[in-house]
N, CA, C and O atoms as a DFTB+ gen file, in Angstrom:
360 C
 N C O
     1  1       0.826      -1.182       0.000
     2  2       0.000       0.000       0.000
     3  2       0.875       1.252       0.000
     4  3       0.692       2.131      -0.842
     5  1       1.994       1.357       1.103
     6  2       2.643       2.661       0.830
     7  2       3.528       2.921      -0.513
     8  3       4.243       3.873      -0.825
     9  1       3.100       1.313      -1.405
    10  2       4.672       1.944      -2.247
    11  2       3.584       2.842      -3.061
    12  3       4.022       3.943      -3.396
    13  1       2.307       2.573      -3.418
    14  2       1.729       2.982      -4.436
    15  2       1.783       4.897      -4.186
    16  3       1.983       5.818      -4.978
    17  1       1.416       4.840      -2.288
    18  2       1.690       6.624      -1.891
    19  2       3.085       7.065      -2.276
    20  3       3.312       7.914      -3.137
    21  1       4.138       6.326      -1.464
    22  2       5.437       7.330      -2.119
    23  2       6.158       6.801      -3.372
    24  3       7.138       7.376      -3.844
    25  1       5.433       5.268      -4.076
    26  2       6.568       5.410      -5.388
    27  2       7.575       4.451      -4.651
    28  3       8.268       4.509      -3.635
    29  1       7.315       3.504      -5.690
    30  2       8.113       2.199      -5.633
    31  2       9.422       2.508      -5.560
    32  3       9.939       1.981      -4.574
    33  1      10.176       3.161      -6.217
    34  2      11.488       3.923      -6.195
    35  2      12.043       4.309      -5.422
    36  3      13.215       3.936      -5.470
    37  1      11.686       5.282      -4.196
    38  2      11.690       5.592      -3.390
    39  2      11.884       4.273      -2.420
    40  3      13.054       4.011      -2.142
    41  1      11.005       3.533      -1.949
    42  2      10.407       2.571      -1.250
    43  2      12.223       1.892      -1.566
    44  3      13.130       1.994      -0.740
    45  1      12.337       1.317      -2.772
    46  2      13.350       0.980      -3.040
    47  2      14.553       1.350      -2.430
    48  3      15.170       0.699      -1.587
    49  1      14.938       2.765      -3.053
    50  2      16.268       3.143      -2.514
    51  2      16.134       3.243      -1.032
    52  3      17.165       2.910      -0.447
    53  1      15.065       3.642      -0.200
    54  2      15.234       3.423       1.375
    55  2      15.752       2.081       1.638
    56  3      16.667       1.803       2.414
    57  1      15.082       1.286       0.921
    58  2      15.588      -0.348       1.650
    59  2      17.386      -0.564       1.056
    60  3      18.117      -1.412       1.569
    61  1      17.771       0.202       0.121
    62  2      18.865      -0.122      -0.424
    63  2      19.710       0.419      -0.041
    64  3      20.847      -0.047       0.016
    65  1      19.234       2.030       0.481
    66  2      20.575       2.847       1.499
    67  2      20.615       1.956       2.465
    68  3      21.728       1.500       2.725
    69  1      19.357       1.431       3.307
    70  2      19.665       0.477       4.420
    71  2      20.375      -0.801       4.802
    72  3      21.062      -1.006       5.803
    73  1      20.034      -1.736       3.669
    74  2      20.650      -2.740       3.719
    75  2      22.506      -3.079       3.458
    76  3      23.022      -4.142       3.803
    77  1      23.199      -2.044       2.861
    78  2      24.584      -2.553       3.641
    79  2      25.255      -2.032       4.885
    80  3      26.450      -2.236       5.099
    81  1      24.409      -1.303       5.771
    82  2      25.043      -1.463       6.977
    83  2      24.745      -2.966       7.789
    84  3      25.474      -3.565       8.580
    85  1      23.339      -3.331       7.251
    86  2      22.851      -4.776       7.961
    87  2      23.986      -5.685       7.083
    88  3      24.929      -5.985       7.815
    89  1      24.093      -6.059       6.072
    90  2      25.829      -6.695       5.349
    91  2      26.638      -6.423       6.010
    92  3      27.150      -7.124       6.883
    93  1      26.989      -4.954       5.595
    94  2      28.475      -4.904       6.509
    95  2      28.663      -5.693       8.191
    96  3      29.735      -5.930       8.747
    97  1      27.317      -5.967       8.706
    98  2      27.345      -6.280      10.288
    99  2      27.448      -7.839       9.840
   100  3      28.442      -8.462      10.214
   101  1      26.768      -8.290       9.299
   102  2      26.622      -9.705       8.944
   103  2      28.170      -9.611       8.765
   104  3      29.028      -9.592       9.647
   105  1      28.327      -9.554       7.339
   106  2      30.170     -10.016       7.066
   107  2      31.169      -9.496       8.045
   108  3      32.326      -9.909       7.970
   109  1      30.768      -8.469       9.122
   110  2      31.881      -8.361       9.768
   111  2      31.731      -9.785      11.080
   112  3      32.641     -10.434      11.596
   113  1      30.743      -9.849      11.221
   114  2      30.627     -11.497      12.175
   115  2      31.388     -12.591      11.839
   116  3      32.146     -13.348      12.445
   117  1      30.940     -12.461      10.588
   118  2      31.403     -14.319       9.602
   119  2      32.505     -13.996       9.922
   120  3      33.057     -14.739      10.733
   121  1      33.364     -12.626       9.368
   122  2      35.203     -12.762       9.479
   123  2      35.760     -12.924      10.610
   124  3      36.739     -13.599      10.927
   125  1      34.658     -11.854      11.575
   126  2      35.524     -13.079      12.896
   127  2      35.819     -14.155      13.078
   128  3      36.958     -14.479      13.413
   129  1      34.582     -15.205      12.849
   130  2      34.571     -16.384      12.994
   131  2      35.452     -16.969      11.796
   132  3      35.829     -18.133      11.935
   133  1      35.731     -16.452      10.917
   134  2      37.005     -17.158       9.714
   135  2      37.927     -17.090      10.458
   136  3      38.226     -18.142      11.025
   137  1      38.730     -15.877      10.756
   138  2      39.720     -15.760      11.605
   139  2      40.110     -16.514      12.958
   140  3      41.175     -17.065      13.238
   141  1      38.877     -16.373      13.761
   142  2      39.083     -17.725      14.859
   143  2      39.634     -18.940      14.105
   144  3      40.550     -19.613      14.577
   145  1      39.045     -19.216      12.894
   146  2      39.241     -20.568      12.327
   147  2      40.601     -20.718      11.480
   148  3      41.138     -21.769      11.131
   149  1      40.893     -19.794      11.312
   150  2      42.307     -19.679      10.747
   151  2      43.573     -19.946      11.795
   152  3      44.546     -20.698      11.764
   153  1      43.023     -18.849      12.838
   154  2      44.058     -19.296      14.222
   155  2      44.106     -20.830      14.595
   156  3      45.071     -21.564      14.805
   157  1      42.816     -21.059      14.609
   158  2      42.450     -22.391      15.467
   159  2      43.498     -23.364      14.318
   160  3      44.480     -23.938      14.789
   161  1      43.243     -23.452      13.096
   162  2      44.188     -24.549      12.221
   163  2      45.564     -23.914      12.447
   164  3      46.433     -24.702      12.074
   165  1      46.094     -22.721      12.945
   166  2      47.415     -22.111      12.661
   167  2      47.862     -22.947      13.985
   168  3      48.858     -23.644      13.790
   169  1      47.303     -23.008      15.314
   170  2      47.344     -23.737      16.418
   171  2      47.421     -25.422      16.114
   172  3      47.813     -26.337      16.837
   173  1      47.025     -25.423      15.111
   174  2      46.776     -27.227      14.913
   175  2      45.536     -27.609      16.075
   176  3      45.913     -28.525      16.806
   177  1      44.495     -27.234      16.319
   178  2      43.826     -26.966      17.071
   179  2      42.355     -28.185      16.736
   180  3      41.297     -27.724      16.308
   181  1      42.479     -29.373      16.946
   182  2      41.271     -30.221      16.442
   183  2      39.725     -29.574      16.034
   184  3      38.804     -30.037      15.362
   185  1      39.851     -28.617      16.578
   186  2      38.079     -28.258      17.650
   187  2      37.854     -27.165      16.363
   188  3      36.734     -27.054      15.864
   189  1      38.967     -26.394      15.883
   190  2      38.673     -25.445      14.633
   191  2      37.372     -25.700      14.237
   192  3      36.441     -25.129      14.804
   193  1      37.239     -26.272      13.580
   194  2      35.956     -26.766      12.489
   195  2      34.727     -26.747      12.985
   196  3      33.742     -26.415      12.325
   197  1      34.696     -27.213      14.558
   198  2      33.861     -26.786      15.176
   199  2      33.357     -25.601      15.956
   200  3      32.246     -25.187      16.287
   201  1      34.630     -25.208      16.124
   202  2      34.248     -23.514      16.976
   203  2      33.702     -22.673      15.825
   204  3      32.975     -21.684      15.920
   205  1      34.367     -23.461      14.303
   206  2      33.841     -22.203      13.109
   207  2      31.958     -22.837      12.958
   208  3      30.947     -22.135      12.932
   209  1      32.004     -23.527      12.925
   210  2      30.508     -23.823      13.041
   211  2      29.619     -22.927      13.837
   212  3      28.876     -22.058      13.382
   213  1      29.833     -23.324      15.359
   214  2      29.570     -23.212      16.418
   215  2      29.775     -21.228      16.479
   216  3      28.949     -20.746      17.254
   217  1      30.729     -20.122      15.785
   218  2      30.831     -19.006      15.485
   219  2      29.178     -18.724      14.878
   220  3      28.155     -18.160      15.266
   221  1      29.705     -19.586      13.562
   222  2      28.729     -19.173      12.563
   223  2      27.261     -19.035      12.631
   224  3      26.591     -18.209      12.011
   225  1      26.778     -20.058      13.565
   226  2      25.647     -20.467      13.956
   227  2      25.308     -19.184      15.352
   228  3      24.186     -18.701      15.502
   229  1      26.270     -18.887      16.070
   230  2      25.962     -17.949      16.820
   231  2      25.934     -16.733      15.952
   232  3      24.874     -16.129      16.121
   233  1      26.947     -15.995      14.835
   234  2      26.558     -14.996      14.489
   235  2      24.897     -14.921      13.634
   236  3      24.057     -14.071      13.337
   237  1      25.072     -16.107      13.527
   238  2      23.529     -16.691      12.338
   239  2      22.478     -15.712      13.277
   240  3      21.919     -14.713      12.824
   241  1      22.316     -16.260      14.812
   242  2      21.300     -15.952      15.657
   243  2      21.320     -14.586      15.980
   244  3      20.249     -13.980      16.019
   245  1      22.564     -13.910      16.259
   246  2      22.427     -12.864      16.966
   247  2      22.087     -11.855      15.901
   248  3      21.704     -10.745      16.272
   249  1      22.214     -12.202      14.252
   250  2      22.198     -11.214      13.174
   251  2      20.293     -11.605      13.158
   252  3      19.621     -10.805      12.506
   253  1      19.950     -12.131      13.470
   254  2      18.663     -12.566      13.441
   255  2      17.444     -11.743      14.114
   256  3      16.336     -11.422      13.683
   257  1      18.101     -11.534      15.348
   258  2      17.704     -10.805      16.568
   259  2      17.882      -9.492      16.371
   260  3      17.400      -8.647      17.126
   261  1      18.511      -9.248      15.455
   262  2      18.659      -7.857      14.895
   263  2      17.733      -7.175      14.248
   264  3      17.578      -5.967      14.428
   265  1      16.740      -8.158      13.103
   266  2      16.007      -8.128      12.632
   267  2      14.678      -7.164      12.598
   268  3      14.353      -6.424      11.669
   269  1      13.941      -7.370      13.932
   270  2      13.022      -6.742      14.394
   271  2      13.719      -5.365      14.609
   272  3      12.839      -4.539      14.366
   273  1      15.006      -4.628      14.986
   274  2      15.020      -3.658      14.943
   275  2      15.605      -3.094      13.759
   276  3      15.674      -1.887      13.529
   277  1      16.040      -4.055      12.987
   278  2      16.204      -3.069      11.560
   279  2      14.625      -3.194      11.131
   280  3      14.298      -2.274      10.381
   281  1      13.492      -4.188      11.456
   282  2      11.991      -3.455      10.224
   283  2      11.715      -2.478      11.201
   284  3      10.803      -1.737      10.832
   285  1      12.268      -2.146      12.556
   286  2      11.582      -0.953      13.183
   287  2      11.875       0.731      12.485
   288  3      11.208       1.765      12.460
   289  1      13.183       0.344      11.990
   290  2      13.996       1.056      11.723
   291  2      13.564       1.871      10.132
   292  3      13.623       3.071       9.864
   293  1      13.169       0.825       9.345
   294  2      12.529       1.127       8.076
   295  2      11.129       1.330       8.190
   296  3      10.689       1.930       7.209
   297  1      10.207       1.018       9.107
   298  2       8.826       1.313       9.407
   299  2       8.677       2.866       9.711
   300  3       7.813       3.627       9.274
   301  1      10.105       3.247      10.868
   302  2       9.820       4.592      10.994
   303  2      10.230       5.235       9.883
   304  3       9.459       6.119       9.510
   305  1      11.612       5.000       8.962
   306  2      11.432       5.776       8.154
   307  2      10.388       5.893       7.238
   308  3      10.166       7.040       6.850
   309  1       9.564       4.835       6.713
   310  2       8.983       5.127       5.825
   311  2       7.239       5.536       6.139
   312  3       6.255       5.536       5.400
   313  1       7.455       5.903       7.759
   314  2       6.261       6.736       8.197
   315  2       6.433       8.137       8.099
   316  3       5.549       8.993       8.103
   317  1       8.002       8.329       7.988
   318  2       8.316       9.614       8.314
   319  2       8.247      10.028       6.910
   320  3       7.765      11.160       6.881
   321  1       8.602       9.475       5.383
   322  2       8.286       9.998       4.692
   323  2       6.701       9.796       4.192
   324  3       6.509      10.605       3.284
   325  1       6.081       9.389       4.328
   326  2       4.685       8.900       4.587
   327  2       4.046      10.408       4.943
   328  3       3.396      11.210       4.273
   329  1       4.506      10.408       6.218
   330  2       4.179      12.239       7.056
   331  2       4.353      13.317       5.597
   332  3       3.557      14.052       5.012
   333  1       6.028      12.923       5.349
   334  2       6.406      14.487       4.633
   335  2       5.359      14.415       3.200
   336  3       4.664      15.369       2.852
   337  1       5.402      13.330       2.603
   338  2       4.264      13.680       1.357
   339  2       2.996      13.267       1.234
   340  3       2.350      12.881       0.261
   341  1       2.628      13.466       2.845
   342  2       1.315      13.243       2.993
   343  2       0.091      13.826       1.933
   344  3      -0.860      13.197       1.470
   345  1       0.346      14.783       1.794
   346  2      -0.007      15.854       0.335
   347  2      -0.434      15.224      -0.530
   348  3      -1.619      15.326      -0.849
   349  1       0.401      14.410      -1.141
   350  2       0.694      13.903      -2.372
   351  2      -0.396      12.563      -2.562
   352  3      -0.695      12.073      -3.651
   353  1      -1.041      11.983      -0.865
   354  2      -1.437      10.872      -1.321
   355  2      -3.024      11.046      -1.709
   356  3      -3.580      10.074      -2.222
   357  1      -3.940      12.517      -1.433
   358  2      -5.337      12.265      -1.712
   359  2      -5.058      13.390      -2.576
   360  3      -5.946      13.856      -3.289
């Protein structure tokens, strides 16, 4: 319903300015957990393979949990432009 008020375009580039800070957070997780896993084989370390799992699966969750406050995040913006071209929609 709102794309039809502000224009699919719009609607668009909001979600597209938004989404690589949520990437950048994601890939900066995973590289931790590469790096643990790099140490862990540089150690000769059996368990590597599993702590990289066991990383991955935790950054999996906590990027998850994030979720609800990034659609909070795009709900307000796109109330706030909603507000500004209120004008525009009757």
């Amino acid at each position: 319903m709102a794309c039809r008020w502000i224009g699919q375009d719009l609607v668009n580039s909001i979600i597209f300015e938004k989404m690589p800070d949520t990437m950048e957070r994601l890939n900066r997780s995973l590289m931790a957990c590469q790096y643990k896993f790099e140490a862990a084989k540089l150690q000769k370390k059996l368990s590597g393979l599993h702590e990289l799992e066991s990383c991955v699966d935790q950054s999996t969750k906590d990027n998850i949990k994030m979720l609800p406050h990034i659609a909070g995040k795009l709900k307000a913006t796109f109330s706030s432009v909603i507000r500004e071209n209120s004008h525009l929609i009757f």
